[in-house]
ZAMARGU-4260 file (C-alpha; in steps of 0.2 Angstrom, whole numbers, plus 5000, padded with zeros to 4 digits):
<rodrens>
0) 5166/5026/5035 | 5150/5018/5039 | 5146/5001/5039 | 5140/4993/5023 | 5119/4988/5022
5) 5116/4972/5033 | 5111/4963/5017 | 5128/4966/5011 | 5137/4962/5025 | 5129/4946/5028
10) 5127/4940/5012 | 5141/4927/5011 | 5135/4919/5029 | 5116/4920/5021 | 5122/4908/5005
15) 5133/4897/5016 | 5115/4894/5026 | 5104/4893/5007 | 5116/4880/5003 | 5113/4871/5020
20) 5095/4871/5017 | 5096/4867/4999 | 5107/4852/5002 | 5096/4846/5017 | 5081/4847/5006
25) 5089/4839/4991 | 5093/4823/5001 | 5077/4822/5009 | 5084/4824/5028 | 5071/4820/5039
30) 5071/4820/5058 | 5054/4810/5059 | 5065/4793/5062 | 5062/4787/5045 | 5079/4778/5038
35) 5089/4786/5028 | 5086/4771/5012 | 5069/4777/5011 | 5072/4795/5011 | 5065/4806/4995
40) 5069/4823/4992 | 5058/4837/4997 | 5049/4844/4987 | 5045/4864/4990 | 5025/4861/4991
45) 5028/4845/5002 | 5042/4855/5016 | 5031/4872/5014 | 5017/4862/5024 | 5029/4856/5034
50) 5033/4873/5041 | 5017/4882/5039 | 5023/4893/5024 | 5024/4894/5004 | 5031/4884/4993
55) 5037/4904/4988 | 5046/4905/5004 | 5056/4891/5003 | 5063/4894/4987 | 5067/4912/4994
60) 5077/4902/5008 | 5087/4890/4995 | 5091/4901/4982 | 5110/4901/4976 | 5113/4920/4972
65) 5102/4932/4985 | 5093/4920/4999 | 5082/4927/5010 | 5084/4920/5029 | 5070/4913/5038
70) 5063/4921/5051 | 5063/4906/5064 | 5074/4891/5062 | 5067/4880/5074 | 5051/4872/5063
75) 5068/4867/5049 | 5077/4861/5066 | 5062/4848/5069 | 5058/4845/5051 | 5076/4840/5045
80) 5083/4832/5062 | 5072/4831/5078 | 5080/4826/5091 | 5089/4811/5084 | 5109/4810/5091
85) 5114/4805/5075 | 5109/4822/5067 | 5115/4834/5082 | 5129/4840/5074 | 5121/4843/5057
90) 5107/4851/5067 | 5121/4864/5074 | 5128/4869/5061 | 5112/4874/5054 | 5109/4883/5069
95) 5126/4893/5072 | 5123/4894/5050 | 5106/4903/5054 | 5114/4915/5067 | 5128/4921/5058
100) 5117/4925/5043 | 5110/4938/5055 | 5127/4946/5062 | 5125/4935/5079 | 5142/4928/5080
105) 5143/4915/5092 | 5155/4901/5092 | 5142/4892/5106 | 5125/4891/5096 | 5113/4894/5108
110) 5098/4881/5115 | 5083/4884/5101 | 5072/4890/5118 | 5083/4906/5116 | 5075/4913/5101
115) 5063/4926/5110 | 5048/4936/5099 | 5055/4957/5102 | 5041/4958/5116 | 5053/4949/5127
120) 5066/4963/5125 | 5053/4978/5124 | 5031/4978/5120 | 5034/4992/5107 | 5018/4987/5095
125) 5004/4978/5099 | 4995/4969/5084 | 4979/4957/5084 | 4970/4952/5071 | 4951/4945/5070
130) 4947/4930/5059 | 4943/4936/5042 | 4925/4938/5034 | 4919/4935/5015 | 4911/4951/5007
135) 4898/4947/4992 | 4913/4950/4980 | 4922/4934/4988 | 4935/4944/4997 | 4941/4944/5014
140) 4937/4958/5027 | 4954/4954/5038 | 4952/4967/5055 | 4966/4970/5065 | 4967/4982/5081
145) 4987/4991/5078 | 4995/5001/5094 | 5012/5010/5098 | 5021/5014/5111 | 5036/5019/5119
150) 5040/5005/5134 | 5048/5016/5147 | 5059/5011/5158 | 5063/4995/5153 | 5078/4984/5162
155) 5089/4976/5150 | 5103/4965/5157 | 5117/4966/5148 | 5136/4962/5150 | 5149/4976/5151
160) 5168/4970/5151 | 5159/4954/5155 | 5151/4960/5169 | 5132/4958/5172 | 5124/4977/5173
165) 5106/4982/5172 | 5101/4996/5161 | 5085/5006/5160 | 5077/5012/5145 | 5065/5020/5135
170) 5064/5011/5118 | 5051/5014/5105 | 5051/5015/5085 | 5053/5028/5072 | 5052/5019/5058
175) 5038/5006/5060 | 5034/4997/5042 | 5016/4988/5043 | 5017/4976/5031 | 5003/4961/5022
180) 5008/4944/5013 | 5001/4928/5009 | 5002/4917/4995 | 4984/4916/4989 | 4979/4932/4993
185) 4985/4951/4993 | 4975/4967/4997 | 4964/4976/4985 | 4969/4990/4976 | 4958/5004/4985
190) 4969/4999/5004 | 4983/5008/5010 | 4994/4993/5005 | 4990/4998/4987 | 4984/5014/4980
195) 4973/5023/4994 | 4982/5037/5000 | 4982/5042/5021 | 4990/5053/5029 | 4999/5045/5043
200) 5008/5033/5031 | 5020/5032/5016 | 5025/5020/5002 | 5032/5006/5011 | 5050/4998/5006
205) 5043/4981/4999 | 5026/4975/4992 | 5011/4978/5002 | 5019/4986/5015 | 5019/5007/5020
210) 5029/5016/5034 | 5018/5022/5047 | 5024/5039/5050 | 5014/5047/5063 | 5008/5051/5076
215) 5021/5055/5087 | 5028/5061/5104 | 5041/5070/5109 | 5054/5059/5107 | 5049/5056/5087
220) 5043/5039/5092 | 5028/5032/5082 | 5016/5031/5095 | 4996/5027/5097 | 4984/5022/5086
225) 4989/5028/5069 | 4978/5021/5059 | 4962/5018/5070 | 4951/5023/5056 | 4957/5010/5046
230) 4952/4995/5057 | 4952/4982/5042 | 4963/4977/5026 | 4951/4970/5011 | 4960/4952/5002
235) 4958/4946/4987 | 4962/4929/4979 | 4976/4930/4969 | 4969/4915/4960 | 4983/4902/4966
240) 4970/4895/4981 | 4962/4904/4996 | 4968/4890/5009 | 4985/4901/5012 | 4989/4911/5029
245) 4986/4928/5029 | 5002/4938/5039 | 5000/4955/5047 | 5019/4960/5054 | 5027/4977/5059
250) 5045/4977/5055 | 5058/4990/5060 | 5077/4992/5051 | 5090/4993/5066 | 5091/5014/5066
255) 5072/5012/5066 | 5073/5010/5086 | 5076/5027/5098 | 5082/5019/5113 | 5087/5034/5128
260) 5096/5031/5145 | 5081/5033/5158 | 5092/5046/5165 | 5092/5057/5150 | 5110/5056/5145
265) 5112/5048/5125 | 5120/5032/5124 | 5142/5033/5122 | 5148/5024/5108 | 5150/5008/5121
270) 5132/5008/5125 | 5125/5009/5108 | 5137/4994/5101 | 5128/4984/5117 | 5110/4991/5111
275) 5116/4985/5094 | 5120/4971/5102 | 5104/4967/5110 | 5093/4971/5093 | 5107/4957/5086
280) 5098/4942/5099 | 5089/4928/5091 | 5073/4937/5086 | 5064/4932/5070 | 5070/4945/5055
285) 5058/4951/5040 | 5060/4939/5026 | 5061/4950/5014 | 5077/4960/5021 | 5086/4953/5035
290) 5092/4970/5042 | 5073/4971/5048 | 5067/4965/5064 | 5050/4959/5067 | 5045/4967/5083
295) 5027/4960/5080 | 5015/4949/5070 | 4997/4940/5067 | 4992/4925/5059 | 4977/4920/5052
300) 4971/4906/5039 | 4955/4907/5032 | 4942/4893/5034 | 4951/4891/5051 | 4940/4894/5068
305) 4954/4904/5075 | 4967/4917/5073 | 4984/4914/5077 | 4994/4925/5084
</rodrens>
């Protein structure tokens, strides 16, 4: 019998984290010093700018019946506590909260210098993305620059029977989903996020997103340049504002990675619960559905001099 979807199975320790953040906001918890007596409570608009997202988003993270889990925990960390003592234990529980809405079950939350981008496990995607342009219609021209690639031979520490052994690897993706979102802007309707059609990619599992779905090597991993001749995305307002970030991410589900022993042999049962184990590490998840990992992502905010990454 297999294992019921991620968002299933972590759907209690994802509610038990919405209301952690719900409660935090409701009181006002702030970690900026400022005493408790002149506390307010947070608005959505007011904590959004706080931690560089949408108002949107932070309803998505409170909400009482399907909560979506942020992506990285550590801006909420300093927003709600700092580093104030009186707050550490508060500021833990969020943490181990966080983690266990992910399936990482550890009863020792670890430092918040642990969380790690998936580069650090395996450079499987590169994506950049140029500062956007306006076109005479008052869009945005958004170019990016997207690669694949399978990263051979990779050593991956892990622990066996609690034994420290090194492991090499080849690890890339078969099931890469390029994905757009912001909340005063989304693409036009002739991109491949909307209705143009192009061969190397298909309907994506979440708005503005496709599965990229060639080229690809021997292996079956997504690899190259796959969409080379479409070097832009077109944005339009969505006439909320057009101060709003613009995200460019790949995200992968769990049995979107093929991950092969460098010395051809496939992975036993043991091996792939420690592979599983490894995709399970503090790495920021898709936030529209947890059981995706962000294995890379771009920022950029119009009007702003620089891109992000």
């Amino acid at each position: 019998m297999g294992r019921p979807p991620i968002r299933d199975r972590f759907r209690q320790e994802r509610l038990h984290l919405a209301a952690l953040i719900d409660h935090a906001l409701k009181i006002g918890q702030r970690g900026d010093g400022t005493q408790k007596q002149y506390w307010q409570p947070w608005t959505e608009v007011e904590f959004a700018g706080k931690v560089h997202t949408g108002p949107s988003t932070i309803s998505d993270w409170r909400d009482s019946e399907n909560p979506s889990r942020p992506g990285n925990i550590i801006p909420l960390l300093k927003s709600f506590y700092g580093d104030i003592p009186a707050y550490a234990e508060a500021k833990a529980a969020m943490l181990k909260a966080w983690k266990r809405a992910a399936g990482i079950d550890s009863d020792d939350p670890p430092d918040p210098r642990e969380i790690k981008t998936f580069n650090e496990v395996a450079e499987v995607v590169q994506l950049m993305v140029n500062q956007p342009t306006p076109d005479n219609q008052g869009n945005l021209i958004v170019p990016y620059t997207l690669r694949l690639r399978c990263d051979e031979h990779r050593e991956i520490e892990i622990k066996v029977d609690g034994a420290p052994v090194t492991v090499a690897m080849d690890i890339g993706v078969t099931k890469p989903v390029f994905k757009v979102r912001s909340d005063d802007w989304q693409p036009v309707q002739d991109t491949i996020f909307r209705k143009k059609k192009h061969p190397h990619t298909a309907p994506g599992p979440c708005q503005d997103s496709v599965f990229l779905i060639e080229q690809r090597d021997g292996g079956g991993r997504v690899v190259g340049e796959p969409l080379e001749d479409e070097p832009h995305v077109v944005m339009e307002k969505t006439g909320i504002g057009d101060c709003a970030e613009i995200i460019l991410s790949v995200v992968v589900p769990r049995d979107g990675f093929s991950v092969s022993l460098c010395d051809g042999a496939p992975p036993s049962a043991t091996q792939q619960d420690v592979i599983d184990a490894i995709l399970a590490e503090a790495i920021p998840r898709d936030q529209e559905n947890p059981g995706r990992l962000e294995v890379a992502s771009a920022v950029v905010k119009p009007n702003a001099d620089k891109s992000r990454p």
